[in-house]
C-alpha positions in Angstrom: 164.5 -97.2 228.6 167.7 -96.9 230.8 168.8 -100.4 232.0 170.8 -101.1 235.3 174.3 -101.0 233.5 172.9 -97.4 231.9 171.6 -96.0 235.3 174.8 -97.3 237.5 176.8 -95.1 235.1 174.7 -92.0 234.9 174.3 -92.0 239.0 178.4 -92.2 238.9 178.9 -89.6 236.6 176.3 -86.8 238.4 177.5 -87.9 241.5 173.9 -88.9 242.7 173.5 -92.5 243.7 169.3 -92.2 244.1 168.8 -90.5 240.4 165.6 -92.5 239.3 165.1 -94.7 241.7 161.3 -94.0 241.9 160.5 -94.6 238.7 158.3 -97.6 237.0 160.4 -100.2 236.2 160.1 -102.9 233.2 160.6 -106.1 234.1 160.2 -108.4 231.7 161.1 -108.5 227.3 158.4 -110.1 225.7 160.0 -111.1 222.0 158.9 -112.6 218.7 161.8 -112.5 216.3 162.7 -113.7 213.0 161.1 -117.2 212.6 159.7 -118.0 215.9 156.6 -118.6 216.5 155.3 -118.1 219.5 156.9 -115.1 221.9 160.0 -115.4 224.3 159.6 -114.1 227.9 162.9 -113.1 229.4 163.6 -110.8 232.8 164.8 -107.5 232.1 165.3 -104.8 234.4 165.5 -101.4 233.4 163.5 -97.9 234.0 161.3 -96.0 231.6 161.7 -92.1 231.3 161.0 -89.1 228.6 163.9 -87.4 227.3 162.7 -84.1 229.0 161.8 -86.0 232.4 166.0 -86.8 232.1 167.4 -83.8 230.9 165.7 -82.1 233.8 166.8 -84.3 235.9 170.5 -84.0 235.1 170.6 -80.4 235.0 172.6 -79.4 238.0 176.5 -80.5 237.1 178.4 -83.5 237.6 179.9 -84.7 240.4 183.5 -83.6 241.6 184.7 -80.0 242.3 183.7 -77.4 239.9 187.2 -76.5 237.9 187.3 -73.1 236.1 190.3 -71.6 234.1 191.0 -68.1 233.5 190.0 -67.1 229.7 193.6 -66.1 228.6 194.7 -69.6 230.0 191.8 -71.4 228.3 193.0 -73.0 224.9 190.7 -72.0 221.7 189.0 -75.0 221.7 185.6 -75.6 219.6 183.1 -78.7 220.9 180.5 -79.4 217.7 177.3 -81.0 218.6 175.0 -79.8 215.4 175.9 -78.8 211.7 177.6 -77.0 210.6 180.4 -78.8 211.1 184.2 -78.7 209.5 184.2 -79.6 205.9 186.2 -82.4 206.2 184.0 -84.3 208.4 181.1 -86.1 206.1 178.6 -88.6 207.5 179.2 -92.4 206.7 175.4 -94.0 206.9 175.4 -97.6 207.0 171.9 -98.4 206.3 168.9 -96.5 204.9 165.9 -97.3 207.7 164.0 -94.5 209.7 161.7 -94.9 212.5 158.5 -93.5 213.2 157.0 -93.1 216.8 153.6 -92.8 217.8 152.2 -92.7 221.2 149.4 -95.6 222.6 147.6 -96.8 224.9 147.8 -100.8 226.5 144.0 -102.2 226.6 145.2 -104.3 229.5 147.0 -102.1 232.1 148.4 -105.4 233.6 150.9 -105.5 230.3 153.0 -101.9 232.1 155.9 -104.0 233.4 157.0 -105.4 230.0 158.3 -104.1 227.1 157.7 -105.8 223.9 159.9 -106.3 220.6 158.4 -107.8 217.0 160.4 -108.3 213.6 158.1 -108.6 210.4 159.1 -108.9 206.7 159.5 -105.4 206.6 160.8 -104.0 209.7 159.9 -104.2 213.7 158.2 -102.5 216.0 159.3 -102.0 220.3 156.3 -101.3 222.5 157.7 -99.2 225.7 155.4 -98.8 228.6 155.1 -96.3 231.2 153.0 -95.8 233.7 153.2 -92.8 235.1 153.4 -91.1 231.0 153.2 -91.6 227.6 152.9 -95.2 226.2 155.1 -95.6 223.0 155.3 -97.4 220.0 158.8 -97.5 217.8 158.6 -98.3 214.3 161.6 -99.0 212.7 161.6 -100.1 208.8 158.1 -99.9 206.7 155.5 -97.6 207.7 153.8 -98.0 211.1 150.3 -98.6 209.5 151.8 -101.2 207.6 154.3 -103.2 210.2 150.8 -102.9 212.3 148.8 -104.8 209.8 151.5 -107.5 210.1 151.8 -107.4 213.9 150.9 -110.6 215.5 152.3 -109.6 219.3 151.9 -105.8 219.2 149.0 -104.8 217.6 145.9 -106.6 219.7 147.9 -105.0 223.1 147.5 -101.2 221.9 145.0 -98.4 220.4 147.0 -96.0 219.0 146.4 -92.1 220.1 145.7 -89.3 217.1 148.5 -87.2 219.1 152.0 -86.7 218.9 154.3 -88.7 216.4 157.5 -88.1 215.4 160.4 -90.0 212.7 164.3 -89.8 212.6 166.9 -91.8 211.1 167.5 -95.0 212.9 170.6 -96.0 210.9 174.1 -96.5 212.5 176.1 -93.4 211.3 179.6 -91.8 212.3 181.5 -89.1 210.9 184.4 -89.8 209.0 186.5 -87.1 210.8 185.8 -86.7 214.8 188.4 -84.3 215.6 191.1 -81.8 214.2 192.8 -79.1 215.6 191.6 -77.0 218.2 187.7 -79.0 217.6 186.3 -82.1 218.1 182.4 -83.3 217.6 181.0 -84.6 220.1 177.3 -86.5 220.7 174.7 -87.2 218.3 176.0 -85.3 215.3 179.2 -87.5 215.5 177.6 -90.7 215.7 174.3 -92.1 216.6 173.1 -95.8 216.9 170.2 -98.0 216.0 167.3 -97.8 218.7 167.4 -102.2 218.8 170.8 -102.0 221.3 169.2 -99.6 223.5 172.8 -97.8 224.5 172.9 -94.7 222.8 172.3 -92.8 226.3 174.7 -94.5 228.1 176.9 -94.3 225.3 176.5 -90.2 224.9 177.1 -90.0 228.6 180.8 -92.0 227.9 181.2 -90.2 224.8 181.0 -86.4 226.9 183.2 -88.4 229.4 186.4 -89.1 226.9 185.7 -85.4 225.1 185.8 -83.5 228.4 188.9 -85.5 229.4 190.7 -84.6 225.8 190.2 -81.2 226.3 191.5 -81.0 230.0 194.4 -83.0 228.6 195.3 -81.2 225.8 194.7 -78.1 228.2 197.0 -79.2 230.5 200.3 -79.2 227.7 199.5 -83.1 227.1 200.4 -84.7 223.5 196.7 -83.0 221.2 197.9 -85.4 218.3 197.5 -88.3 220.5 195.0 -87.4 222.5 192.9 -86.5 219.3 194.1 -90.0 217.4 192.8 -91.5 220.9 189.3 -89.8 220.9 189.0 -90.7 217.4 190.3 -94.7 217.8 187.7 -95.4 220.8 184.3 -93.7 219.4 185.3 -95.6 216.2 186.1 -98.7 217.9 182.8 -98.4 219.8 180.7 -97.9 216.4 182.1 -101.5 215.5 180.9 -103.0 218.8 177.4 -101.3 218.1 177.3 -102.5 214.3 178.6 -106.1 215.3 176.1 -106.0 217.6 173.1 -104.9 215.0 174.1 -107.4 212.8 173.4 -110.2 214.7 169.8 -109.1 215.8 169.3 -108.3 211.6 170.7 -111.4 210.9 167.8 -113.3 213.2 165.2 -110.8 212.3 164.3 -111.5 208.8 164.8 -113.1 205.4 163.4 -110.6 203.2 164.8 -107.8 200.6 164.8 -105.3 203.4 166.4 -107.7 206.5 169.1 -108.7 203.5 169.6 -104.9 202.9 170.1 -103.4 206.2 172.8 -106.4 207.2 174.4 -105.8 203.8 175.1 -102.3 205.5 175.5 -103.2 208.9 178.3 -105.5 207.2 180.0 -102.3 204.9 179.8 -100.4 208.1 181.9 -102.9 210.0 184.4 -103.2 207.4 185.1 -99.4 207.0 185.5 -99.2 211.3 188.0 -102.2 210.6 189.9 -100.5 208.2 190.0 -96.8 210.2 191.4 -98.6 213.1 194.2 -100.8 211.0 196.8 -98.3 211.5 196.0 -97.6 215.3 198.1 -97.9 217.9 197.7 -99.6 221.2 196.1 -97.0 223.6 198.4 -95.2 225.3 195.6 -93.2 227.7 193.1 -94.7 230.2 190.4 -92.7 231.7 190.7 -92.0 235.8 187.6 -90.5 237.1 187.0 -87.8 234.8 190.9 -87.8 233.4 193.1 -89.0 230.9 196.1 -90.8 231.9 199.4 -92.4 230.0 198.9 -96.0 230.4 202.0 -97.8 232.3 
């Protein structure tokens, strides 16, 4: 689910101002949190699409001119996006939860415009709609069977399908090293976020933004210890904005062992982000179109 903010940066970026503007649309967030009651209704505006339906959709380049060095003039530069990775950068997991989805389908076809969200005493479950795919249903926490047989919102809307599934970690993690010479890691083997903020894509899309830019820079004769130092202060500074974030929705969602847990985490995760940024400095660099520049 890509909101407005999400789509406004990915049409910038590929240079294509009409990039999934056909697409169903959910309108409404439908949420029963922590100790409420009875569901909130809220507007919401954002598209639904599959992960292949977007990365076919991007293939094609960026916008801009298509820049191309000669290889003796190119610096030896290595981008990681999977393991294995440098040995000195090991994974900092703040949290234990993983997620399972399933695919559905809505008994009332009237329900396609609104996405629904559901905390229970051992987890929560996100119901996304789409009506021109697959219907899906995150789990996030206990077993989907079991955060089912607790669902109060969710579970009369849906039959679930015998079909595809899949579960990954859904836990806030970050490397404790980024970057070093001559490499830097880049997407979601350098960090990933929760699934409740719902930025990881336009995130990863910022993230390949600020790596590009490093690399041109550092190309280009700039300062690689501070351009590396700044790649590595503003991912870590965004992890804190996402676990600061998380911890307020885990701190509405639930009372129970596992709510306690997770924010415990959430909590241990903020404070190591704290303390790798203590010793940075101001940011000397700001991002101009698709390059680093000294800030004034």
């Amino acid at each position: 689910m890509l909101s407005d903010a999400a789509l406004a940066l990915i049409r910038d970026v590929f240079g294509r101002p009409a990039l999934f503007s056909g697409l169903p649309r959910i309108e409404r967030r439908n949420v029963l949190w922590g100790q409420t009651e009875n569901p909130s209704s809220l507007p919401h505006s954002a598209v639904v699409v599959s992960e292949r339906f977007l990365l076919e959709s991007l293939e094609g380049g960026m916008a801009g001119e298509d820049v191309t060095t000669e290889t003796d003039q190119s610096p030896d530069f290595t981008v990681y996006t999977s393991r294995p990775m440098p040995s000195v950068a090991t994974e900092h997991r703040f949290g234990s939860r993983h997620a399972s989805a399933a695919e559905v389908v809505l008994k009332d076809r009237a329900d396609l415009s609104a996405c629904w969200i559901e905390s229970m005493e051992g987890g929560w479950l996100f119901l996304i709609p789409n009506a021109s795919e697959s219907t899906w249903l995150l789990a996030v926490g206990g077993p989907l069977g079991e955060l089912l047989g607790q669902s109060r919102a969710i579970a009369p809307r849906i039959d679930l399908l015998g079909g595809r599934s899949g579960e990954f970690t859904a836990c806030p993690r970050i490397l404790s090293h980024l970057c070093g010479d001559r490499w830097l890691v880049c997407g979601a083997v350098a960090l990933g976020f929760d699934p409740i903020c719902g930025d990881g894509t336009a995130h990863a899309i910022r993230e390949a933004v600020l790596a590009s830019a490093v690399i041109r820079a550092i190309a280009d004769g700039g300062d690689a210890p501070a351009l590396y130092a700044h790649y590595e202060m503003l991912l870590t500074a965004g992890m804190r904005r996402h676990l600061a974030l998380c911890a307020d929705f885990y701190r509405a969602g639930g009372q129970g062992p596992w709510w306690q847990t997770e924010r415990e985490a959430l909590e241990e995760g903020y404070r190591w982000c704290t303390s790798k940024l203590a010793g940075a400095e101001e940011p000397r660099y700001q991002l101009r179109g698709f390059e680093l520049v000294a800030r004034r």
